[in-house]
N, C-alpha and C positions, 0 to 999 in steps of 0.2 A: 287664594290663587297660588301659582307655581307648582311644580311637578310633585306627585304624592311617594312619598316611599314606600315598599312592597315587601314586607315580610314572610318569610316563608316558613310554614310551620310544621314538623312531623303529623300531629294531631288537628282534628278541624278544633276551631275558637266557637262554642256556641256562643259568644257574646258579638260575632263579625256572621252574619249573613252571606252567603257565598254569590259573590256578585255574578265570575264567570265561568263556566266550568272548562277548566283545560283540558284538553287529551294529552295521555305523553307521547311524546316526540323523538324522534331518534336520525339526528344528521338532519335534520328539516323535514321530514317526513313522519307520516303517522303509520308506528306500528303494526304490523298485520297480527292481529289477535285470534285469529279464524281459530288457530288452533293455540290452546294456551302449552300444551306440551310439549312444541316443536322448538330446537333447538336455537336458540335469537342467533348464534355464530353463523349459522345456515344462510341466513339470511342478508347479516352485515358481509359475510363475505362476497355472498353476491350483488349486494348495491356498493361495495369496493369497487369490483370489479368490472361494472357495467359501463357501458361507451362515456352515457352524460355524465358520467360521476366527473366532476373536474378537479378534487382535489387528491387522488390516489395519485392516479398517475402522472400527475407532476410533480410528485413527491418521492416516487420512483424515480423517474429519469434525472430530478434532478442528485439525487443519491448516485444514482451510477456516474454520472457526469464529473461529482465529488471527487467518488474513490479512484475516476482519471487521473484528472488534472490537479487532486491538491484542493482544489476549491469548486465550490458550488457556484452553478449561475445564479442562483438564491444562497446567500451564505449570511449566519450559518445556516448550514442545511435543514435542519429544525427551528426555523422560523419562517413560515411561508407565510405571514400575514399579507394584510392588503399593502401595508406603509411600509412593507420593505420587498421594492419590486424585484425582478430577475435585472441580471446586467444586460440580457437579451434576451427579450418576451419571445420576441420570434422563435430563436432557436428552442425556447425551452417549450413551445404550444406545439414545435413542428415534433421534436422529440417525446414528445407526450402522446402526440397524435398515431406517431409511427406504434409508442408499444400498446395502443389501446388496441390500434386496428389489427396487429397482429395477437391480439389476444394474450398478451403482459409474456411476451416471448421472450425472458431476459439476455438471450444468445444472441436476438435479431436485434435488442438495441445496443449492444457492444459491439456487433458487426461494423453498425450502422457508425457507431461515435470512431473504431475506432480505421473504420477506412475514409473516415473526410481527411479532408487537407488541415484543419484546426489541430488533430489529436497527430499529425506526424509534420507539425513545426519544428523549425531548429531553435536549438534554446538559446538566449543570448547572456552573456554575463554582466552588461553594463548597458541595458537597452536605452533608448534616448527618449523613447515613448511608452506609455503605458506599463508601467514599471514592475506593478503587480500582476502583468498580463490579463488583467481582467475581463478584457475587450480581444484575449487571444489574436494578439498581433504577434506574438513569439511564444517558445514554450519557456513555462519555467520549469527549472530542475526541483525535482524534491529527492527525500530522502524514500528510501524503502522502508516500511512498514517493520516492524521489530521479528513478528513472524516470518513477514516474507523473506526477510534479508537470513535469517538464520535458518529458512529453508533452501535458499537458493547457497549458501553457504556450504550445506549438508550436500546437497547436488551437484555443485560443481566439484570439491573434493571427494564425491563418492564415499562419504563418512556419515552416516543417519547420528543424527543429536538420541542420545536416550533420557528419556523423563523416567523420575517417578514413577511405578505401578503399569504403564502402558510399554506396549510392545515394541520391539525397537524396529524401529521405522516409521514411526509416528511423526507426522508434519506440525510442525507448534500451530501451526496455525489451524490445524483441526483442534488443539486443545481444547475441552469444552468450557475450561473456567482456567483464572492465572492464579490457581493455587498450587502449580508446580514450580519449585524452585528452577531459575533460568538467570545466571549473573549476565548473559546477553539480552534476553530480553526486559529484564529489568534496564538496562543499561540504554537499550534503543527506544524506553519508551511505550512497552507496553501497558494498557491502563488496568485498572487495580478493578474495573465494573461496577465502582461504587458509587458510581453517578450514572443517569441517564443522558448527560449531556457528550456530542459529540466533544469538546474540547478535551475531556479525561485525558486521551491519547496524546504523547508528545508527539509533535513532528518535527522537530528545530533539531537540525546536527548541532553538537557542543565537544569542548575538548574529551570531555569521556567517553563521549565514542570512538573517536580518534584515538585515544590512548588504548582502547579497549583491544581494537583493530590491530596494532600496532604490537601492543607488546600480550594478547591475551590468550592464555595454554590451552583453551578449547581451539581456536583458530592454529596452533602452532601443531596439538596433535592431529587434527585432522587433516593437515599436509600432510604430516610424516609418517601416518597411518601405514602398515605393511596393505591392508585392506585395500589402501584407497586410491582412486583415479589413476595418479602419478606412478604411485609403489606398480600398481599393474601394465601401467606403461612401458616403464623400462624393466621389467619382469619380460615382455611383449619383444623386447628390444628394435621398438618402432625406430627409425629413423628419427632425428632432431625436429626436420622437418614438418613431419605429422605430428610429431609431439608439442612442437609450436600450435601447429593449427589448432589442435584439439582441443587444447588449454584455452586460446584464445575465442573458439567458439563457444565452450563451456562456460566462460566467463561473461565473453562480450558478445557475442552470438554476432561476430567477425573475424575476420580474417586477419593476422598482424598485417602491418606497411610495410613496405623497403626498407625503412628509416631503422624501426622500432627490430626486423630482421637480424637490418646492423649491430644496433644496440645488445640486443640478444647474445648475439653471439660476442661479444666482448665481454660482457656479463659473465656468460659462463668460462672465457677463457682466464679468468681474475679470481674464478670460483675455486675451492679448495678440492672441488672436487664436480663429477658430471653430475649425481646424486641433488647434493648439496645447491649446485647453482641454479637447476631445475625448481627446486623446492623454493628457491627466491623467486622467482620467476616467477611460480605460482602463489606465493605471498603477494608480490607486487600488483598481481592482477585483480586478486580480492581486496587491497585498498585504495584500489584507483579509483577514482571518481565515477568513472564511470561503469564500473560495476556497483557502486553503493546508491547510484541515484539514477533515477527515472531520468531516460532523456537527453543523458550528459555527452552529446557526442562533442559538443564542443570543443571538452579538456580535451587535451593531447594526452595520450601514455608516456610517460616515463621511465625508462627504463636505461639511463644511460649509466656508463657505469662509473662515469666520474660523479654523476649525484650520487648512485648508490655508496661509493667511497667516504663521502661527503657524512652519508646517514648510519656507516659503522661504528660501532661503540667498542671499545676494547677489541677491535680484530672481528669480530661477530658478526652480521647479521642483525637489526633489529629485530626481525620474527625470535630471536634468540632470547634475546634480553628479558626474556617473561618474567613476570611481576610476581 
């Protein structure tokens, strides 16, 4: 009695009679053999893609939902078994549903995720409920992605990063593989693709990015670039004015406050120079918080210039003090 074991053998055994004969199987279905020299990819691609297929496209949506919010409604994201469910089936059957019917439209489900009310929460810094937001009662803030952050970097200073061998204006984040040397994105966390596992990637801020930010001569030349953003502004001889705006849309894709206006303008009148104060200015904007993370409207800007006094090192500027 009790359940028999089942060996599986390259070769048949002629000393074991072959009790039942299997067909092979593919996703629970039985191979179409019609044609033996037709391409098998032809085919998984289209039972990928068909309406009943229920495990594609939840494995989609919940990927895109991921690289939202930080986290998966299934996490990790590469584990969809049965015994580790979605945090919310609904959402994640409704979302499945939408990119099936529009025919795996990845435009229409980022539309979709990202004009609900869930993906344009305010984030909270000390929420009292649901802490990890998992149940999206608030936003969490995450960090920017190591690519993104050193593209959006390059774009807001109007300074392209140059790699290795590739053309300058190359986005890191097209890079096809991370065997270009990068001390930023080594720095933020980019993964080495020696694993298949999503974890590779860091996402956790730690003080060396901070320090990185703070005192590092990639980020210090591309302020002061004759090339770049700034340099061509006051080349322009924009008004203060527009020159505030710009910066702060380039940055923060807003507008400064009254407060922060104030701030500003004390800033520069402490500054060694109109040049010079500018260029803090736009230092200060690239390591605010709220240009390095998803979401952060909560932090205030700072820009006051008794902290800035505060954060001088020998007369200087920390953007100065490079490493």
């Amino acid at each position: 009695g009790g359940p028999r074991s089942l060996r599986v053998a390259a070769k048949p055994n002629p000393n074991r009679p072959l009790a039942i004969a299997v067909a092979p199987k593919a996703f629970h279905e039985l191979l179409p053999m019609t044609d033996p020299a037709a391409d098998p990819r032809v085919w998984l691609a289209e039972w990928m893609t068909r309406a009943d297929n229920p495990y594609f496209a939840r494995s989609l949506a919940n990927r895109y939902w991921a690289a939202l919010f930080g986290r998966g409604l299934v996490d990790p994201v590469d584990d969809l078994r049965a015994t580790n469910p979605a945090a919310m089936p609904a959402v994640l059957d409704r979302l499945a549903r939408e990119l099936s019917d529009h025919k795996f439209d990845a435009k229409h489900l980022l539309r979709t995720i990202c004009n609900s009310r869930v993906y344009q929460l305010a984030g909270e810094l000390q929420p009292t409920r649901d802490p990890d937001g998992q149940l999206c009662t608030h936003r969490v803030p995450r960090r920017l992605t190591a690519e993104v952050l050193l593209d959006a970097v390059s774009q807001v200073t109007g300074v392209p990063e140059a790699f290795d061998g590739q053309p300058l204006g190359t986005r890191a984040i097209a890079l096809a593989d991370p065997s270009f040397p990068s001390n930023f994105l080594m720095t933020f966390g980019r993964p080495l693709r020696n694993s298949a596992c999503d974890c590779a990637r860091g996402g956790n801020p730690d003080l060396s990015q901070a320090l990185h930010l703070v005192n590092s001569t990639t980020l210090h030349q591309k302020i002061i670039s004759d090339s770049g953003r700034l340099a061509t502004l006051l080349k322009a001889n924009k008004p203060e004015a527009e020159i505030f705006e710009e910066l702060y849309l380039a940055t923060l894709s807003r507008k400064p406050h009254a407060d922060e206006l104030a701030a500003i303008d004390e800033l520069l009148r402490e500054a060694p120079s109109r040049p010079e104060g500018l260029q803090d200015l736009l230092w200060t904007l690239l390591n605010s918080s709220e240009f390095v993370f998803n979401h952060c409207r909560f932090l205030k800007l700072r820009v006051s210039a008794t902290e800035w006094r505060r954060n001088k090192a020998g007369g200087e500027s920390p953007r100065k003090c490079v490493s």
